[in-house]
Steps between C-alpha positions, in 0.01 A plus 500: 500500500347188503710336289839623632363348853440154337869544341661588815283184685612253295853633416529475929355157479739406206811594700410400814625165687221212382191510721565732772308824394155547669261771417598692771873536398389661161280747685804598724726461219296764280295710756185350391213419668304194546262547246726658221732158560159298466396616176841547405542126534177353402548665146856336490316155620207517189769617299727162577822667602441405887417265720400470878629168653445410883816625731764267583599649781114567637168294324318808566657760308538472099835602333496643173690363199585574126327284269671289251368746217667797735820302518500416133471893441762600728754603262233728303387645793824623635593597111198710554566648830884599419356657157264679667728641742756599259258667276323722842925538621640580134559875557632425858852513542732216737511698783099579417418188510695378812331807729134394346583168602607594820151780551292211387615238770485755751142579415432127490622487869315779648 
């Protein structure tokens, strides 16, 4: 699971608007606690793909922010995540699809 977190972190970060996500949007983005987020994004910090900058909007938060290495990879990664997908959707049908879609978001929600 660990991995798919880190994927989902920095695939959030990658698509987000340029420094405006704080640690506490990814916990209420992914149901996460505090902790999980922590390690979650220390490991993405040794591993280079992040960075923690000092708020614009308040000096005493940090934002978080994809590396240059994590925007380099930004095509492969998505590659990745749509292959991924299609392989774990491939018996799915259209409709299948749309209403797991639609289940997950929900859950995501509650």
């Amino acid at each position: 699971m660990r991995a798919s977190s880190q994927y989902k972190i920095l695939k959030y970060l990658l698509f987000s608007p340029p420094e405006t996500v704080r640690q506490v949007d990814i916990e209420h983005c992914f149901a996460m606690t505090n902790p999980t987020v922590t390690g979650l994004v220390q490991t993405l910090e040794k591993k280079g793909l992040i960075e923690r900058k000092v708020n614009p909007s308040d000096s005493r938060s940090k934002i978080l922010c994809p590396s240059a290495k994590a925007l380099d990879m930004k095509d492969l990664l998505v590659s990745l995540g749509d292959n991924l997908e299609e392989r774990l959707t491939a018996v799915l049908s259209l409709e299948e699809k749309q209403e797991l879609l639609r289940l997950l978001k929900k859950l995501l929600r509650e």
